[in-house]
VMD Tcl script that draws the C-alpha trace (Angstrom):
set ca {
  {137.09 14.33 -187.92}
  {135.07 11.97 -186.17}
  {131.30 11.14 -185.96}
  {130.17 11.97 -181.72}
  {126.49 9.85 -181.63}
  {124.20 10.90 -178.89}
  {121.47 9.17 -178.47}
  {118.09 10.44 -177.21}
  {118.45 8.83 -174.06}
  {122.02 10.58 -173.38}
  {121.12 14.59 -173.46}
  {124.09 15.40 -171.11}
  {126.71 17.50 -171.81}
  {128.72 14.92 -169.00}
  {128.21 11.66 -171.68}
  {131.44 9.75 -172.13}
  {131.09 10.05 -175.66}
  {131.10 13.41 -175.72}
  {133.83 13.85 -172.80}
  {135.74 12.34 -175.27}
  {135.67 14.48 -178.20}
  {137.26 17.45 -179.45}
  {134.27 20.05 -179.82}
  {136.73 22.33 -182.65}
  {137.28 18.95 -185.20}
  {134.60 16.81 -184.49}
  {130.69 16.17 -185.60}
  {127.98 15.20 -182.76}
  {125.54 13.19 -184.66}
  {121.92 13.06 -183.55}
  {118.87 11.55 -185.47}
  {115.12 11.30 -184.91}
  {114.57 7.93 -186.46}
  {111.85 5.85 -187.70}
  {113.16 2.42 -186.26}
  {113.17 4.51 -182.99}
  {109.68 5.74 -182.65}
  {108.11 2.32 -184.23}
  {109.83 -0.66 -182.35}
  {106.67 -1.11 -180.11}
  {103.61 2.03 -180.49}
  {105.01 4.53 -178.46}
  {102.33 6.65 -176.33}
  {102.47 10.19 -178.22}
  {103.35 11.76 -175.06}
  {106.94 9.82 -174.89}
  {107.25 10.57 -178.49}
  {107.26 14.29 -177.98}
  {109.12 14.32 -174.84}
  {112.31 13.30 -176.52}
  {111.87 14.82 -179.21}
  {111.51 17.99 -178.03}
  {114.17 17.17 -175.62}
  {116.77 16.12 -178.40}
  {116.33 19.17 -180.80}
  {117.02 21.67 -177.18}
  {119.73 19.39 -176.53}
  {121.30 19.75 -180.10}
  {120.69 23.91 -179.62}
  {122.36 23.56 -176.69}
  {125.27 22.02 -177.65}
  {125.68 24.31 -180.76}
  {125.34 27.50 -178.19}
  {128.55 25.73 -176.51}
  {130.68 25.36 -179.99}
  {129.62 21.92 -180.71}
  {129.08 21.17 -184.48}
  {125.48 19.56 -184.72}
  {124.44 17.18 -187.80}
  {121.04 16.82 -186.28}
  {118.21 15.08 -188.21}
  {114.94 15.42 -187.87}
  {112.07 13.05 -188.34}
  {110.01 14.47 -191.53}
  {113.50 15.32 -192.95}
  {113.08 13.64 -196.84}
  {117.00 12.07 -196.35}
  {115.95 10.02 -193.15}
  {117.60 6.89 -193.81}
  {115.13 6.09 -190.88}
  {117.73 4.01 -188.82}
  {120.39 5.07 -186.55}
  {123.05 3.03 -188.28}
  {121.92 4.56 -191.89}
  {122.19 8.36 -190.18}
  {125.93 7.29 -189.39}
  {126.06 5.95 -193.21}
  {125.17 9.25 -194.10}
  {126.93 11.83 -192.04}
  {130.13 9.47 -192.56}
  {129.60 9.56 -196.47}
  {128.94 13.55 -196.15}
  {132.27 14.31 -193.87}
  {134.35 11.47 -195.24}
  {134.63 10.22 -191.93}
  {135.88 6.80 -191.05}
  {135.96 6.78 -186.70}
  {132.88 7.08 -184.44}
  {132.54 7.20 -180.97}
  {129.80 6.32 -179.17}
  {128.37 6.00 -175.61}
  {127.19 2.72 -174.67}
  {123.39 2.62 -175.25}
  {121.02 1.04 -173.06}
  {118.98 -1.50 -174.95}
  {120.65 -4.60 -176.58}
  {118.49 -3.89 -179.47}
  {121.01 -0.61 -180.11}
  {123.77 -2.54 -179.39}
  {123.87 -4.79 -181.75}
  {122.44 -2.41 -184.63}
  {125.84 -0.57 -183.81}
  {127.73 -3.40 -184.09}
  {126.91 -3.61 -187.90}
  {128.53 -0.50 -188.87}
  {130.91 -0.67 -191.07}
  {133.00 2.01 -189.71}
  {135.49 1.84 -186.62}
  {133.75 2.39 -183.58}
  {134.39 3.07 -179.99}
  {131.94 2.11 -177.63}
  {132.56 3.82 -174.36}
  {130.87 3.04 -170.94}
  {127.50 4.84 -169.58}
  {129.55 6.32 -166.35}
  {126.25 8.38 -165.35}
  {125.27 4.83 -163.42}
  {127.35 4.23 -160.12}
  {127.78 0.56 -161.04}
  {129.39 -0.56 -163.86}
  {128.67 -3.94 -165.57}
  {132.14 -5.17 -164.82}
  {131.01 -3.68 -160.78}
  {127.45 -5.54 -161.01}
  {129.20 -9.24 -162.51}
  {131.61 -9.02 -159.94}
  {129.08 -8.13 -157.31}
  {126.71 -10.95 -159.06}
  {129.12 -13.91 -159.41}
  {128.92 -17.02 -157.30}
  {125.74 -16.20 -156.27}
  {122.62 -18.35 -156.58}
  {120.21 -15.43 -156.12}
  {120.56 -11.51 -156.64}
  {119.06 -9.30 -153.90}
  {118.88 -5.72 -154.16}
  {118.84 -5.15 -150.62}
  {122.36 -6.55 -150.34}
  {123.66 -4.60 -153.61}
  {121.78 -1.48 -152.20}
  {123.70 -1.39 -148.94}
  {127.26 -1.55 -151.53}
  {126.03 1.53 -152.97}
  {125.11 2.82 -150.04}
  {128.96 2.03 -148.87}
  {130.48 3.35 -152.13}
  {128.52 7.20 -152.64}
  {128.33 7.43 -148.55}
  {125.06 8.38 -149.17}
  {122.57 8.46 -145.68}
  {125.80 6.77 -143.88}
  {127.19 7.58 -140.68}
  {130.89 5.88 -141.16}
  {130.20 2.69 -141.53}
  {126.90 2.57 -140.53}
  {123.25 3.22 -142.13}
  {122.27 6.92 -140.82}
  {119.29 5.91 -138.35}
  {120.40 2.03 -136.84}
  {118.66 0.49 -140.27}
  {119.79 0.18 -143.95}
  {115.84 0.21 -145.18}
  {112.78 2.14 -143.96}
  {110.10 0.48 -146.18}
  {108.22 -0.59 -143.35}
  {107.44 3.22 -142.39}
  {105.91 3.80 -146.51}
  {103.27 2.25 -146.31}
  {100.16 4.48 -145.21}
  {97.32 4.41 -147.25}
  {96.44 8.17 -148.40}
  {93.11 10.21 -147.47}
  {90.92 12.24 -150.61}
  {91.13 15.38 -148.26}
  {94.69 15.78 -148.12}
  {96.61 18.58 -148.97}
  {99.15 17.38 -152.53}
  {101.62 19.41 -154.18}
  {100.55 20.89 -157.65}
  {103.19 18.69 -160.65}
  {105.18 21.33 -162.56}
  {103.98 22.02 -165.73}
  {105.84 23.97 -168.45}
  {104.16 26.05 -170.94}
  {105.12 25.26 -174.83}
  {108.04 27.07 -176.72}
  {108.22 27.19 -180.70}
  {110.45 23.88 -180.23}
  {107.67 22.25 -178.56}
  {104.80 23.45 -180.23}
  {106.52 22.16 -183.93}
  {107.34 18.60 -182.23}
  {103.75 18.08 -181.08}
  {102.28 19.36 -184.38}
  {104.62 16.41 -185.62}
  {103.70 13.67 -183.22}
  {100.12 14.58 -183.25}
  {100.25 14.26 -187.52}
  {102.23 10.61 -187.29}
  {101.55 8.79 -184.09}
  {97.53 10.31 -183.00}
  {96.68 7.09 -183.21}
  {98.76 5.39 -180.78}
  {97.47 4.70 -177.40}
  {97.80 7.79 -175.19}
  {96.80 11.23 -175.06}
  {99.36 14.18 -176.28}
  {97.44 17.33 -175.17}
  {97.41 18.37 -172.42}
  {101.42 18.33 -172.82}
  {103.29 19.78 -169.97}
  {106.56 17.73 -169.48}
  {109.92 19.31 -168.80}
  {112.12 19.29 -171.98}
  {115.21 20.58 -170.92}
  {118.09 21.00 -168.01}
  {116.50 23.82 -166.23}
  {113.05 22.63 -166.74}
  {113.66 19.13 -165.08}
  {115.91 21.14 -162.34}
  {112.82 23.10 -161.71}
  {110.57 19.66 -161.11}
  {113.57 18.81 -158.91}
  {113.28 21.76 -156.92}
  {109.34 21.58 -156.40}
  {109.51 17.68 -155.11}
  {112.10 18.28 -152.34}
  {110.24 21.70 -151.66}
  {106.82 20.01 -151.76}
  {106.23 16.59 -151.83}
  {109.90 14.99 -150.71}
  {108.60 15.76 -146.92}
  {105.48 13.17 -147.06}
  {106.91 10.87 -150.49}
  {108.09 7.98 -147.55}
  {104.83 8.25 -145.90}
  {102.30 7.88 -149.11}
  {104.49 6.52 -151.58}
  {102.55 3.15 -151.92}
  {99.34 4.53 -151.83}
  {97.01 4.82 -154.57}
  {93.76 7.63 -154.89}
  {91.37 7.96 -157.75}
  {91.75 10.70 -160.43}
  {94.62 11.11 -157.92}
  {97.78 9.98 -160.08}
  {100.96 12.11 -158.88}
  {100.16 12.06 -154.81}
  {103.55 13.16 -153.38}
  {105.98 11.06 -156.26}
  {109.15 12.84 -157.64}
  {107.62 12.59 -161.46}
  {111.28 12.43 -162.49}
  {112.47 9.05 -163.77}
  {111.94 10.12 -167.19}
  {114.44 12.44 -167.01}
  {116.76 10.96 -164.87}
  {116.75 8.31 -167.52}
  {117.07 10.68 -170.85}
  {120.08 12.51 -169.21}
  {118.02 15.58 -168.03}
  {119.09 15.35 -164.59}
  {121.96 13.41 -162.72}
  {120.88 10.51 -160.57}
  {123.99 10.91 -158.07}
  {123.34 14.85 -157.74}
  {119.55 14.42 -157.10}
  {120.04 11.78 -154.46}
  {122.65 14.36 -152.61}
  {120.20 17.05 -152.41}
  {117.87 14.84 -151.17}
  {120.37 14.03 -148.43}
  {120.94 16.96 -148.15}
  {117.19 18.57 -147.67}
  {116.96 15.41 -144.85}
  {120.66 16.65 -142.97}
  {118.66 20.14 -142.84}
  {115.79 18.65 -140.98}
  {113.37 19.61 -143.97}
  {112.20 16.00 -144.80}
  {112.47 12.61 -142.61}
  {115.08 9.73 -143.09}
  {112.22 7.48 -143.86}
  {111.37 9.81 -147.29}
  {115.15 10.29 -147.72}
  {115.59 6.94 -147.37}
  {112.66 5.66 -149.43}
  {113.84 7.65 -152.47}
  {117.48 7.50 -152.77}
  {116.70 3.42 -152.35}
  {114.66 3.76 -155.64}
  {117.67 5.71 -157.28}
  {120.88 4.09 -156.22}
  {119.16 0.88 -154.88}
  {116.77 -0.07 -157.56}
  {117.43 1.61 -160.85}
  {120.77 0.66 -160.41}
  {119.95 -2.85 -160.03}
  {117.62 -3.89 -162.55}
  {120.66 -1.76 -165.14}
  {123.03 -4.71 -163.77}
  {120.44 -7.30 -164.22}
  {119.33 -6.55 -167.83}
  {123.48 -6.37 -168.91}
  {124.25 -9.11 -166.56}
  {121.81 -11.64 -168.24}
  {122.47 -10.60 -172.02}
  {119.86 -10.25 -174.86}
  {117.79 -12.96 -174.38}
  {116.06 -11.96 -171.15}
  {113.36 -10.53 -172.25}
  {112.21 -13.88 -173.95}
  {112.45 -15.69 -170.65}
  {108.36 -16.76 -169.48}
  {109.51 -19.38 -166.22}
  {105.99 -20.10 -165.59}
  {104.53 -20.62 -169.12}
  {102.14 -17.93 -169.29}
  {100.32 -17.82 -172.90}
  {97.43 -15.85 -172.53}
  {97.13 -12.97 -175.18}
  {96.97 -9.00 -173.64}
  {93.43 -8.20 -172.73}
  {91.74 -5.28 -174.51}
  {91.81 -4.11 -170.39}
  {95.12 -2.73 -171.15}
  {94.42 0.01 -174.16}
  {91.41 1.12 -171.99}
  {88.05 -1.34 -172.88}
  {85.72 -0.56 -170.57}
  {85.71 -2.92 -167.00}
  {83.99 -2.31 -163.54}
  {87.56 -3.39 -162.15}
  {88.28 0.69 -161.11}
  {91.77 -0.60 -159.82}
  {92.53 -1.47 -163.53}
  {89.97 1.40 -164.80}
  {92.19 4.12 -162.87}
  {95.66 3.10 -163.66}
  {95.50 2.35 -167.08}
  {93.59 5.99 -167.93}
  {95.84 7.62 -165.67}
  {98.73 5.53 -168.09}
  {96.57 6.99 -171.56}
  {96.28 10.23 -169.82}
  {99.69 10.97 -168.51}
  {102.04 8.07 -169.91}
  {102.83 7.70 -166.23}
  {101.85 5.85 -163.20}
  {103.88 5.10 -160.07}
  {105.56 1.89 -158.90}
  {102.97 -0.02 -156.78}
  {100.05 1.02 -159.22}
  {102.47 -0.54 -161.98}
  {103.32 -3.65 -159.78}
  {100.36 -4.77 -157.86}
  {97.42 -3.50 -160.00}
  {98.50 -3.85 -163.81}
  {101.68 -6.22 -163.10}
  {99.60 -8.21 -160.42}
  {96.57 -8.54 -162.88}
  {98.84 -9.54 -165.58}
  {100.75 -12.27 -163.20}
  {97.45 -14.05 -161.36}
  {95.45 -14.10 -164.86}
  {98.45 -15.35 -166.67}
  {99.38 -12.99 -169.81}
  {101.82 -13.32 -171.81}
  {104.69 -11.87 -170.21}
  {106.43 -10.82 -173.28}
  {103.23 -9.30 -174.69}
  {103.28 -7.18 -171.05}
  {106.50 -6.50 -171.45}
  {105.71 -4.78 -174.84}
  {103.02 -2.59 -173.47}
  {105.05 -1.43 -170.87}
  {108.01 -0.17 -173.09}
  {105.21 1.46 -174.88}
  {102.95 3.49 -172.70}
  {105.49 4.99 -170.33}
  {107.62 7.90 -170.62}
  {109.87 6.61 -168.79}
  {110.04 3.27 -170.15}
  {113.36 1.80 -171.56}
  {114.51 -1.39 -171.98}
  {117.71 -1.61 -169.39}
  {114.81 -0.68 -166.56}
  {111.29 -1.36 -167.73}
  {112.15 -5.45 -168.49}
  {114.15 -6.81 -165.21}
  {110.86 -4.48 -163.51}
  {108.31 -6.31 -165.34}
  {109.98 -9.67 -166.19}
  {111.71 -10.66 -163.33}
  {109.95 -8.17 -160.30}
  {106.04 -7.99 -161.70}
  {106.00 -11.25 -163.54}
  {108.64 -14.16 -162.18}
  {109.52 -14.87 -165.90}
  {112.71 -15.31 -164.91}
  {111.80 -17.87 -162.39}
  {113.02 -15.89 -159.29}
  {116.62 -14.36 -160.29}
  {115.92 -11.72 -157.96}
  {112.59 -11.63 -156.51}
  {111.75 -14.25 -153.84}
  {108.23 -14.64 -154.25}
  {105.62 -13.75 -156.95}
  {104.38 -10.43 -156.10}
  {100.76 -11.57 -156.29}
  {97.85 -10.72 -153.93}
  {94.33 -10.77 -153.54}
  {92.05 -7.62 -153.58}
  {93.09 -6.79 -150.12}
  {96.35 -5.52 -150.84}
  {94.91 -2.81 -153.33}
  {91.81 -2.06 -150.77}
  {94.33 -1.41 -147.79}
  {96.60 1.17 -150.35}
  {93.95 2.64 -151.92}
  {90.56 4.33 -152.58}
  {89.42 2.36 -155.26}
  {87.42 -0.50 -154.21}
  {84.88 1.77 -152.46}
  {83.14 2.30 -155.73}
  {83.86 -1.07 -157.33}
  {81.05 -2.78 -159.53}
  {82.73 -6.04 -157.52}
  {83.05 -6.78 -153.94}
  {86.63 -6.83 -152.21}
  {84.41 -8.69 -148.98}
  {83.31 -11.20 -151.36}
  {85.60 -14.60 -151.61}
  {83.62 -16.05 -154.51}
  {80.58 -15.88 -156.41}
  {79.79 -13.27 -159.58}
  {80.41 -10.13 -157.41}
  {83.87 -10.91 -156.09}
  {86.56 -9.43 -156.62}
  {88.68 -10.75 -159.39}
  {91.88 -10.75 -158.14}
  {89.95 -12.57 -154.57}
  {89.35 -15.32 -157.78}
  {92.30 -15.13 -159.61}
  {95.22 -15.09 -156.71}
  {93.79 -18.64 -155.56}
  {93.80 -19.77 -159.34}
  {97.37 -18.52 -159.77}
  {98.24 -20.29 -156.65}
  {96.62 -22.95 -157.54}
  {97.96 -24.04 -161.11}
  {101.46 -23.14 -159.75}
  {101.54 -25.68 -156.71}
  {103.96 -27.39 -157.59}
  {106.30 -24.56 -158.42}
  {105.81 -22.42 -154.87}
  {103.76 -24.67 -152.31}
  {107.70 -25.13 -150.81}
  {108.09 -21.10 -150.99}
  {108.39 -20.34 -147.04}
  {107.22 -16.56 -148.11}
  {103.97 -17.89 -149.03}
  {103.52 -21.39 -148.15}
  {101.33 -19.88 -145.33}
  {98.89 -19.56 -147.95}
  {98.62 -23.05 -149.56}
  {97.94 -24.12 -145.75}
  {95.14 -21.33 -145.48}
  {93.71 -23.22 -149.29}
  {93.83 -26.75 -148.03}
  {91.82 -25.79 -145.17}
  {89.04 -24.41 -147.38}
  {86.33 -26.76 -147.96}
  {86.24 -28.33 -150.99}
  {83.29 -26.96 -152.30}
  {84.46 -23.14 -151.63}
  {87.15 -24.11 -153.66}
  {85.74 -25.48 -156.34}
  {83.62 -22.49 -156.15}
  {86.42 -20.01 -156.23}
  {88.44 -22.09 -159.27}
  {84.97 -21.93 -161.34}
  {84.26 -18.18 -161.09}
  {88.26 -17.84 -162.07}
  {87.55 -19.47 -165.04}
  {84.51 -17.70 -166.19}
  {86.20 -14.89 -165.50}
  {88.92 -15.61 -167.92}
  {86.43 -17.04 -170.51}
  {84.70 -13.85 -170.30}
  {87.85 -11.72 -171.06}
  {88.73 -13.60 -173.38}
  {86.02 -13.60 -175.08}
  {86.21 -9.49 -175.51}
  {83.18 -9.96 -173.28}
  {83.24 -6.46 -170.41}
  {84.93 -7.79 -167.37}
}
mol new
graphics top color blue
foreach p $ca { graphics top sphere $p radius 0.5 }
foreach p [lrange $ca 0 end-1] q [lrange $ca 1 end] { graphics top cylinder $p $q radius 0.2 }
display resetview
């Protein structure tokens, strides 16, 4: 006999690991686990989404013949660690082998690694690239671009290709997604599912242990299993997949899902498979029911950006996520677990975050990720809150994203310029600054906007590092011609601003 783990993050019956074993000798181990739920304070609604989605999992695989030692997480024998579950079940069966699919945090990893039992570590074939794929895509050069590694994948799946050539004359549509959305429009209703006995006992749990974590549980309506996600599959190509390209950088109050797919949680738990969604989405373009530009827009998310931050995080080892390029110190503001500010940019995405543990990519980047960057937070500290709030949110994605894409920790690995911008970016995308205590008009002075302030400040401080930048040395041209007193002006209020947040002071 040998020990099968699965981990949380791998509920499909397609996992290496499980590929590999012999369903009549050996034992799938699966574990809810303190160390898991507790390495930064989870929002409940993550908690209870893979939960929930491990114990159908384990059914599931028991239906099919499998033999299950599951543990649970108020079980009195919880060693509490992955590593101590294998102890266990290997002291139980007498078993000496375990096999294991490669897990996607280096944190896992090298807990693994400390087992005193032989272990196989198989590769995570549900991604297209492997790391050996991504290093030898990766070495010899100075930067890493996803726009060249997209078009590769592009290449290798065929995917939106016409032989050798990108469906359409171009390899990227972005330019065509970026249409700022209306309060009157029409938006697809988010599947919701209603709670079974196996959900109902997991948020009775979760709301007992974690109701005081950041985030709201109830209302709880996320898809827990294989048909369930394939259901939220088939309602965003039916509904939303037609207008995604169109809206899918813009931003409305009390508006959070707008036409998104809401499924990178379960892409990234194993619910769905990232190759077979992107197919249908080819395929629901080929049939004339959505445009390239949506098509395009998506499957660049899926093959061209998930993908890529995976090789990243592998590619540069452990210690990424300690990496802070430009020296940013300043502690997390009380802004981010939901003190009160007039800011509604910040207002809206982080209750939308405590509501839903979700928000989409530009309110992640150029509202929370943007604040973070131009008022210089800790990036590590961001980092943390991140992994924590999101359902979606594990390491191998959510720290290249926020590191190296939101935050230039890394010092520009693979993003050429800081994504930072004043409040016109956020006014052009969305709603939000209509009803602003602050003006987006105003340049400087108590009423304006604080990212009008704090972009200039950022740009400011870093001179030296970007002035040479030819992506936004435009701007450092458009600062020296400032007079000196509108600058001084505009440093000043950054600074009070800051003082003031610090301070715990509303901002």
């Amino acid at each position: 006999m040998r020990l099968v783990l699965v981990l949380g993050d791998q509920l499909s019956e397609n996992i290496a690991a499980l590929r590999q074993a012999d369903r009549a000798q050996d034992l799938v181990v699966m574990a809810e686990v303190a160390a898991e739920t507790q390495y930064v304070p989870h929002h409940p609604k993550k908690i209870a989404f893979i939960l929930a989605a491990m114990r159908k999992f384990a059914a599931r695989l028991r239906e099919d013949g499998w033999q299950v030692a599951y543990t649970r997480l108020d079980d009195p024998e919880n060693t509490g660690t992955v590593p101590g579950e294998l102890l266990r079940r290997a002291s139980e069966t007498g078993a000496t082998d375990v096999v294991a699919t490669r897990p996607g945090e280096w944190r896992l990893i090298e807990a693994l690694e400390t087992v005193p039992l032989d272990l196989e570590i198989l590769e995570d074939d549900r991604f297209i690239a492997s790391h050996a794929d991504f290093d030898r895509w990766a070495e010899g050069r100075k930067q890493l671009r996803m726009e060249n590694f997209y078009r590769e994948m592009r290449r290798r799946t065929g995917l939106l290709m016409e032989g050798d050539k990108p469906a359409g004359g171009k390899w990227n549509f972005d330019t065509e997604n970026r249409k700022p959305a209306s309060d009157d429009m029409f938006l697809p209703r988010p599947s919701r599912f209603e709670h079974d006995d196996t959900v109902a006992e997991v948020l009775e749990l979760v709301e007992t242990r974690f109701g005081g974590n950041f985030g709201q549980l109830h209302p709880f309506g996320l898809a827990t299993d294989a048909a369930q996600a394939e259901a939220v599959l088939e309602q965003f190509i039916h509904a939303a997949l037609p207008a995604f390209g169109d809206y899918q950088d813009a931003m409305l109050a009390g508006r959070p899902f707008l036409y998104h797919s809401l499924m990178s949680a379960y892409l990234n738990v194993g619910l769905l498979d990232p190759l077979d969604v992107c197919r249908r989405v080819e395929t629901a373009w080929q049939a004339g029911h959505a445009p390239l530009n949506a098509a395009e827009g998506f499957i660049r998310q899926i093959i061209g950006w998930r993908e890529f931050v995976r090789g990243i995080y592998f590619h540069e080892g452990p210690c990424y996520v300690e990496r802070n390029e430009l020296g940013h110190e300043r502690d997390l503001p009380a802004l981010y677990w939901g003190a009160e500010t007039g800011m509604v940019c910040l207002r809206e995405a982080v209750a939308q975050t405590r509501e839903e543990a979700y928000a989409h990519h530009i309110q992640r980047l150029m509202v929370t990720g943007n604040f973070g960057l131009v008022a210089g937070i800790d990036p590590a500290q961001l980092h943390e809150w991140y992994l924590a709030v999101y359902a979606d949110a594990f390491e191998w994605v959510e720290a290249p994203n926020t590191l190296g894409m939101s935050q230039f920790a890394d010092g520009g690995l693979f993003a050429s310029k800081p994504y930072v911008s004043s409040g016109n970016y956020i006014d052009r995308m969305s709603d939000y600054c209509g009803t602003c205590r602050y003006s987006v008009k105003a340049k400087h002075g108590d009423d304006a906007c604080p990212f009008n302030l704090l972009y200039w400040h950022f740009l400011n401080r870093h001179r030296a590092r970007f002035s040479s930048n030819p992506r936004i040395a435009t701007m450092y041209r458009t600062w020296d011609r400032m007079d000196a007193q509108r600058r001084q002006a505009i440093l000043h209020g950054a600074e009070n601003f800051l003082k003031k947040m610090d301070s715990g002071a509303q901002v």
